[in-house]
N, C-alpha and C positions, 0 to 999 in steps of 0.2 A: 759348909752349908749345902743341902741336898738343893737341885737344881728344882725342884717344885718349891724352897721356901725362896729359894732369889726370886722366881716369877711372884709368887704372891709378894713378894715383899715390894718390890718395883708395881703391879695393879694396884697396890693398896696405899701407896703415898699419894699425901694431899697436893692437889694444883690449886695456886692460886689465880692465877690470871694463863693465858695463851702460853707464854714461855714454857712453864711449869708442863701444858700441855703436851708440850712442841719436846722437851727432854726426855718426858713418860713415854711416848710414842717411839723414839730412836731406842731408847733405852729396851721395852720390849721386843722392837726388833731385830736387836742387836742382839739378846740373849733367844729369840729364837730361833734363829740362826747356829747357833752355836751346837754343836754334839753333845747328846745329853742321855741318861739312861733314861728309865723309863717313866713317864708320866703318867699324871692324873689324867686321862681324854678330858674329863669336867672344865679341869682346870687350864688346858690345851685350847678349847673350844673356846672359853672365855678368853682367853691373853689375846687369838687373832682373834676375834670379837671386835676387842677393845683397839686391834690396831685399823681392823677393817673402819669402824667407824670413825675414829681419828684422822684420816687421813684428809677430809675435805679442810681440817683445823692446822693442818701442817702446810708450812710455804712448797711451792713446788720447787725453787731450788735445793731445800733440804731434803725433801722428797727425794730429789735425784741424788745429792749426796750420799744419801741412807742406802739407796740402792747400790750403789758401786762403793760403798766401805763391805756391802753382805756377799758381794759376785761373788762366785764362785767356792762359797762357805755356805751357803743358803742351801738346803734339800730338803725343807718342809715342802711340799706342792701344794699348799695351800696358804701359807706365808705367799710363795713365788706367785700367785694366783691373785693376790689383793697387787702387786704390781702390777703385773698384765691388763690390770682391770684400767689402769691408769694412763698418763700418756707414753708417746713412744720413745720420746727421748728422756723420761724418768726410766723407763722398764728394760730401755735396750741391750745396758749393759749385765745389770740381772741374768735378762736372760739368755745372752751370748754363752754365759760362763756356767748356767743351771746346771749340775749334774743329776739330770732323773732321767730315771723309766721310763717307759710308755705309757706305764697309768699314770706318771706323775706328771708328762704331757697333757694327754686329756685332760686334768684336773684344772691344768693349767691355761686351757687352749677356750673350756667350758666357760671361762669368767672374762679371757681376752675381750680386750677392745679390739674392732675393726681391725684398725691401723699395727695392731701387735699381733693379731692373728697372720697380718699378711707378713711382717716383720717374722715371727716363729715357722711359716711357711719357706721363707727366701732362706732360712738360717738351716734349717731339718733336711730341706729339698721331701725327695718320697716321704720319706720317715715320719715329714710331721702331717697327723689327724687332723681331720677335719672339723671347724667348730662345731661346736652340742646345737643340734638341731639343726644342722644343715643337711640335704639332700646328697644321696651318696654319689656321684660323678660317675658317669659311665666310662673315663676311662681317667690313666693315672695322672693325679694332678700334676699340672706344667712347669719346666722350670723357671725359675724369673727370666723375666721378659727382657729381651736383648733392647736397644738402643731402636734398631730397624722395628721391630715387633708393635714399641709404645708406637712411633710413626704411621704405620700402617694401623694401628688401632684408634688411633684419633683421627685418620684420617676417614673410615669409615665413620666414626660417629658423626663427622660433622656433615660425612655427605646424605646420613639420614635425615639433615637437617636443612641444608641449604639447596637449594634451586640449581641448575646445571650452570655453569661458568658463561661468561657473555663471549660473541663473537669479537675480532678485534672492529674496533669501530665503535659498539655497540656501548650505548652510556651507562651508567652504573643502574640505575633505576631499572634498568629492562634486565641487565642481568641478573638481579636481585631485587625485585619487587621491593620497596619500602615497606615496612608494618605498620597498619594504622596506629598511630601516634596519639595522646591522650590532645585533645584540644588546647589546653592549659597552656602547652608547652610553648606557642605562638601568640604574638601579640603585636600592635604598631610600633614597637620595638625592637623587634625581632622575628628571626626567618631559620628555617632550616634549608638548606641547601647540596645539590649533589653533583657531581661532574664526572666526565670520561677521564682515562689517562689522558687526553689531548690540552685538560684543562677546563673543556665546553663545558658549560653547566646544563644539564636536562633534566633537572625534576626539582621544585621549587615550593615549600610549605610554608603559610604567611606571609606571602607577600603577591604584588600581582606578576604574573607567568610569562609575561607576552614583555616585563621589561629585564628580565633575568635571563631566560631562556637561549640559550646559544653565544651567550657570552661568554668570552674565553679568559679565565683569573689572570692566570700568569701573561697572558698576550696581550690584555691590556695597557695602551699607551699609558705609562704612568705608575705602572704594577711595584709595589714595595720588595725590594731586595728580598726579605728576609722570606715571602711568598715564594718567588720565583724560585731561589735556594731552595725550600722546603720542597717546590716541585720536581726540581733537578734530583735534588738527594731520596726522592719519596721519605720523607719525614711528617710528623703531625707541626702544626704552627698554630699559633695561637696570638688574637689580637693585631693582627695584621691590617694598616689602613687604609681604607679602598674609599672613594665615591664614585656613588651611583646618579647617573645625571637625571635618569627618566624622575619627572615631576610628583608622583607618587615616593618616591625613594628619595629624594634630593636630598644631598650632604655626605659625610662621611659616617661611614660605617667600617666598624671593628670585628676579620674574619678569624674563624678557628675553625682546623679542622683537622680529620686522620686519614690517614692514607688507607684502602682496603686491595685487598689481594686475595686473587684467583685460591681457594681453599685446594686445588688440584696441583696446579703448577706452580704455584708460588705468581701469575703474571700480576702485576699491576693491573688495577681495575679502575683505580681515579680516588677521588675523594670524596668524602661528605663532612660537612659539619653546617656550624650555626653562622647566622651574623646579627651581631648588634649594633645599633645605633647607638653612635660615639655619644657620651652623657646619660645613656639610657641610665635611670637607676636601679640597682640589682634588687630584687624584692627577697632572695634568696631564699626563695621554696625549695624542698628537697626535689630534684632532679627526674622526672619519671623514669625509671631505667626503661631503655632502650631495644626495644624486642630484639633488636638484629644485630645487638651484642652478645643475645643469650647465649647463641650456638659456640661460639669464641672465647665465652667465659667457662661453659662447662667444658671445654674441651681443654682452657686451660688447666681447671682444678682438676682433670682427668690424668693430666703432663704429669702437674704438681706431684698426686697420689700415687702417680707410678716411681715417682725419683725422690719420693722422700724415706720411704721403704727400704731403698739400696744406701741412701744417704745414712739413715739412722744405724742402718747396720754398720758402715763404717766406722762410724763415731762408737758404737759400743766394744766392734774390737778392738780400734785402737787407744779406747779408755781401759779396757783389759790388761794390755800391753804396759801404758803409762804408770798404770798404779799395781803393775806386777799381781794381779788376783789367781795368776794360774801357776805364778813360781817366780823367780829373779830374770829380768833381763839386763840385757847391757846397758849402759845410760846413753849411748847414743843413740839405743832403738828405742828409750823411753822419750827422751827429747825429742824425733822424729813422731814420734805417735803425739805428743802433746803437741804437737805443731798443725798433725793431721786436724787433732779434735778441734782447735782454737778455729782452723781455716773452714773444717765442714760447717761447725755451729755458725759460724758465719754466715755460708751460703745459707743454714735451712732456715736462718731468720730473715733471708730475704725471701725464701721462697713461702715460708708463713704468711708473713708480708702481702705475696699478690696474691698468696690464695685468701687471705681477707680479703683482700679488693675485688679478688673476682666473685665471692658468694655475694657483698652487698651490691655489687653492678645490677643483682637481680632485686634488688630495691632494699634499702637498710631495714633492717630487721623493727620488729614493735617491741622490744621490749622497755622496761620500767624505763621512765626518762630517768639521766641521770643529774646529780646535781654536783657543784665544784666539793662541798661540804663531805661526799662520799669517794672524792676521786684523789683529789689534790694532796689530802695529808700524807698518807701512804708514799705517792710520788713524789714530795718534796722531800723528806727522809731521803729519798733514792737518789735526787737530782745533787740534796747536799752534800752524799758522797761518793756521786762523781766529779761533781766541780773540785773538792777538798782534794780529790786523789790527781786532778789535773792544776792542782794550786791557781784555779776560777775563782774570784769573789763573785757569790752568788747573793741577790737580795730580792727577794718575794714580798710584793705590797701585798696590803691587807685585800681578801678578797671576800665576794659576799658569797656565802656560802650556801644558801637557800637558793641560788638562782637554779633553776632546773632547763638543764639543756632538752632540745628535741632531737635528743639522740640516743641508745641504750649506753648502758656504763662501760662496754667490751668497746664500742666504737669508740668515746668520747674518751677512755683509760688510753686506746694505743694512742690517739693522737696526740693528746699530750704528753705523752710518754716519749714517743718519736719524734717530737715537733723539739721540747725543749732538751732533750738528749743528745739530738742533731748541735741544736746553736752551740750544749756545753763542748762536744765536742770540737766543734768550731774555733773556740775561742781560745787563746794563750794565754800560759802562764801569766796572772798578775792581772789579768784584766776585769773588767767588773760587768757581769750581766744581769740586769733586771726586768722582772717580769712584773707587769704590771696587768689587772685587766679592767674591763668596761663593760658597760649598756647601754644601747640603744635601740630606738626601732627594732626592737625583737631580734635585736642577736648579743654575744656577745663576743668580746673582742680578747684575746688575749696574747698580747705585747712583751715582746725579750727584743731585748739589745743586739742590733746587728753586729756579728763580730768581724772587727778589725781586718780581719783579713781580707772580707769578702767585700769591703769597703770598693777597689774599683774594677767589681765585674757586673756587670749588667744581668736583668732579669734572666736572659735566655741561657748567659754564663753560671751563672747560680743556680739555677735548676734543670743543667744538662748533667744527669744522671751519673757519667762520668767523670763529673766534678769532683776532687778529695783536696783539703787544704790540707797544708803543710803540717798544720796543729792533728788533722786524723792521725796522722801515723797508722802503724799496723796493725793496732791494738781496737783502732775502730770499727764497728762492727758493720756500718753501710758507710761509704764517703756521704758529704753533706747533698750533694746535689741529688746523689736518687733518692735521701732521706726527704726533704722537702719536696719533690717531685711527686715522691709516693703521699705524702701528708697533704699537699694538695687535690693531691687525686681522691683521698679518703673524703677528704672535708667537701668537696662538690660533690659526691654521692650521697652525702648530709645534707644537702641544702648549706653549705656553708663555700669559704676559701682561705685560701692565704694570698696576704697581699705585703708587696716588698716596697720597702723606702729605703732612701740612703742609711739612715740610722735605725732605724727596727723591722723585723720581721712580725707579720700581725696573721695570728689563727681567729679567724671569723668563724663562728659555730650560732645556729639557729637557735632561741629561745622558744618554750613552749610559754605561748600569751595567757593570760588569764592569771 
């Protein structure tokens, strides 16, 4: 059969449902890929047509499969150009192993995404063009940016940004002005609060000034261990129990806060955070992001962007290597590379991870609330088989599916996704985890089984980042502690938390009323 009737014959079979779609779409790209004499253009134009438009209908990890079964076999530049278009860790490997021209660069560089134009830049060096429509550089593009380079480049960003470094002495408030702060955020229940490295506190929001001011956290008579530690070690603390005597404040109050550091020197600068009043109840409004985090966060997602470009390229050569696309290797340098790929895709999903966290620090996005009835089913397919493959009895109550969260469906998908991913991996062989959820007061709660393991470690042990139980093993993609860490950090930028008990872990996520 002449290679024009296999393409027509694969465009013209019927789909009945997504699957159907999901075969047609591999299946064409698999045959255009392939060496073939001469075609119809007509009929050429329609097959990538039909794959360009397919492609939002295909899973992304097929996606990426599709792309490293074609490495290195693929020389249409317009095939290779519906990848580029896509993410970077579907297109990496593609196009490590591309063999084209310089027009077929261009072709290919004209439809890149951001993230793969700079990936095809870091891989070309000189040689790779500049994206269509960019400005011609007056002189020859840079090589990828050394280690020192990103350093010094974030560190000018942030000095565009931040105020000059305090004297020593000098309390954190002088050395960085506070930004005015939305009124909301204070109440008779609460306070923001700020101190020197000595401890002293000098700058004081919701509460009165003259009973706070120059009081020293950790030197006072009485001061909670786990305070004084957090100050010794400069770490963040959280719910720490203090009372305040002055008659306006009287009783105990619950502190949190993070440590800030000199953007120059790295010095210690002191602390800032919140205090509540112990029993206060949490109305859990989303969060106002915090002006004098911005500079920190874009400078994180700056770090992110420079290290995930040399990361993805890694991961595509040695996906090259593992699955032999350029010719035979030895199996001990395919197992070394499969070991590469398993340990980068790790790191980049953590660093996915806080570059989420750092874009919604700038306030969680407005899009469409999401609802359980649009998130859950999908997820639970996924949760049943990873429990099955870690021999977990999984059991899912019935949930209501209409409820609509006050969050978009990218935020409320990772969280559950990470949240109960976290516990399955947590749990041992044979053991049984249930998720159950709730309503109340405009939020809603959803409840998994604390696993066994984590049985006698304390809040701060559980969610010290460096946490991995014995059940992770190597195969898990974050250990449990900075998984719940980061899911907590996600859900307080929602207006929501997570809250722990001896027997279950609980994702508190905001309800939209009405």
């Amino acid at each position: 059969m002449r290679f024009d009737d296999r393409l027509r014959t694969v465009m013209t079979q019927p789909v009945a449902d997504s699957h159907d779609r999901t075969v047609r779409w591999r299946q064409l790209v698999d045959l255009l890929s392939r060496p073939h004499d001469e075609i119809d253009p007509a009929l050429l134009d329609a097959a990538l047509t039909m794959v360009r438009s397919g492609v939002k209908s295909v899973a992304r990890p097929i996606r990426a499969a599709t792309a490293r079964s074609i490495a290195g076999r693929a020389s249409e530049p317009r095939l290779i150009a519906i990848f580029a278009a896509d993410r970077l860790d579907v297109a990496a490997p593609l196009l490590a192993a591309a063999p084209l021209d310089e027009a077929g660069w261009a072709t290919v560089i004209s439809s890149a995404s951001e993230e793969v134009s700079d990936f095809i830049r870091t891989i070309r060096g000189d040689a790779a063009p500049p994206p269509a429509g960019a400005e011609t550089p007056p002189q020859p593009a840079e090589p990828a940016p050394s280690i020192g380079d990103m350093v010094a480049r974030i560190e000018r960003l942030k000095h565009k940004r931040e105020a000059s470094p305090a004297e020593p002495g000098e309390v954190v408030d002088e050395a960085r002005p506070p930004p005015a702060r939305p009124e909301a955020v204070s109440g008779p229940g609460l306070f923001r609060w700020e101190c020197d490295a000595s401890g002293q506190i000098g700058w004081v929001e919701g509460a009165p000034r003259g009973a706070l001011i120059g009081r020293s956290l950790p030197g006072d008579e009485g001061a909670p261990r786990e305070l004084v530690r957090a100050f010794t070690d400069r770490l963040p603390f959280e719910g720490a129990p203090i009372n305040i005597p002055a008659p306006a404040l009287e009783g105990e109050w619950r502190l949190s806060g993070i440590p800030a550091f000199s953007p120059v020197d790295g010095r210690f600068l002191g602390y800032r955070g919140i205090a509540r009043r112990e029993g206060e109840p949490d109305e859990l409004e989303p969060a106002a992001p915090d002006l004098a985090i911005g500079a920190d966060a874009e400078a994180l997602r700056e770090t992110i962007h420079e290290i995930k470009t040399p990361l993805n390229a890694i991961i595509g050569f040695a996906e090259i290597i593992d699955g032999q696309y350029l010719g035979p290797a030895h199996r001990n340098y395919r197992l070394r590379a499969a070991e590469i790929v398993a340990q980068a895709r790790t790191l980049l999903a953590a660093i996915e991870d806080l570059d989420f966290a750092a874009r919604i620090s700038r306030g969680p996005g407005a899009g469409q609330a999401a609802t359980l009835a649009d998130i859950v089913p999908p997820l639970a397919e996924e949760w049943a088989n990873q429990a099955s493959s870690r021999g977990v009895q999984l059991r899912i109550a019935p949930l209501n599916g209409q409820a609509r969260l006050k969050l978009d469906n990218d935020l409320a998908n990772r969280l559950l996704k990470r949240f109960i991913g976290a516990v399955i991996e947590a749990a041992a062989a044979g053991e049984l985890i249930r998720i159950e959820t709730g309503e109340g007061r405009g939020r809603l709660t959803i409840s998994a089984t604390r696993p066994a393991s984590t049985a006698h470690l304390g809040d701060s042990q559980l969610l010290d980042p460096s946490y991995s139980t014995a059940a992770d093993g190597e195969g898990a993609r974050l250990g449990l502690g900075f998984a719940l860490r980061l899911v907590r950090g996600l859900a307080r930028l929602a207006g929501g938390d997570l809250r722990l008990s001896q027997s279950e872990l609980t994702l508190i996520l905001p309800l939209v009323r009405g």
